[in-house]
C-alpha positions as CSV (number, residue, x, y, z in Angstrom):
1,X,106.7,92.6,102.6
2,X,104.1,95.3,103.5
3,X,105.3,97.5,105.9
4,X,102.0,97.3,108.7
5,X,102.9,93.7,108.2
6,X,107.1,94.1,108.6
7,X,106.0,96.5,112.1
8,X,103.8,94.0,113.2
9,X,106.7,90.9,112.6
10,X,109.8,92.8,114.0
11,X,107.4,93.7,117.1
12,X,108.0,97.4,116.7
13,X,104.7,97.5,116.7
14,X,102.7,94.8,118.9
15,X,99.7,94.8,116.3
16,X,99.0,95.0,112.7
17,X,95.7,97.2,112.9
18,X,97.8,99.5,115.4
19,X,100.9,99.6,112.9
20,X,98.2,100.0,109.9
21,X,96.7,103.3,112.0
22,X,99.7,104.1,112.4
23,X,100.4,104.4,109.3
24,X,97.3,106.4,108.2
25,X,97.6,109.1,110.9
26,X,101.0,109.8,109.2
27,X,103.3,108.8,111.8
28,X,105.4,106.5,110.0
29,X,107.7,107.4,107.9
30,X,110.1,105.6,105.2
31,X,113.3,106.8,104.2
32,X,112.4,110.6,105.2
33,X,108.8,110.5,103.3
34,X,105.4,109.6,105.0
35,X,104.6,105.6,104.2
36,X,101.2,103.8,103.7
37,X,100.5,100.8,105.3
38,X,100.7,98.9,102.1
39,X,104.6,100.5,101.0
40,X,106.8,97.8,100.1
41,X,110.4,97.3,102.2
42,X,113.3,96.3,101.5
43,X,116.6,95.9,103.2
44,X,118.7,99.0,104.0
45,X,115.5,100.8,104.3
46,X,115.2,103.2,107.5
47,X,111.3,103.3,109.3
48,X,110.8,106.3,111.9
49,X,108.0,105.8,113.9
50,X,106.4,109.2,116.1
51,X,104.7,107.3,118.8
52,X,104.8,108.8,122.4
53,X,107.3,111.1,123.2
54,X,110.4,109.5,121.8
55,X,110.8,108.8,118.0
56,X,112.1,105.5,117.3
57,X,114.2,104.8,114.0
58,X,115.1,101.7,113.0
59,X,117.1,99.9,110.1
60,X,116.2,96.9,107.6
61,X,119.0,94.4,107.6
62,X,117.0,91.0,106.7
């Protein structure tokens, strides 16, 4: 699944053109490495999103 598309799904993010700018201002990142919107996941994968003050990190288990 496309990640814009998994942030958008597990409402981490509440929209998919949010999740896919996001993802083009650099503020996602996959496993330690700065994602595109169109990067595959996969379970056991770890997002961290900089949005706001707080980082959020999340796991893939399904």
């Amino acid at each position: 699944m496309r990640l814009d598309k998994y942030l958008k799904v597990s409402r981490l993010i509440k929209r998919r053109t949010i999740a896919n700018e996001a993802c083009d201002a650099g503020r996602v990142m996959l496993n330690g490495k700065i994602a595109r919107a169109s990067t595959a996941v996969k379970e056991g994968d770890i997002i961290e999103i900089q949005m706001g003050k707080s980082p959020l990190k999340a796991e893939i288990l399904k």
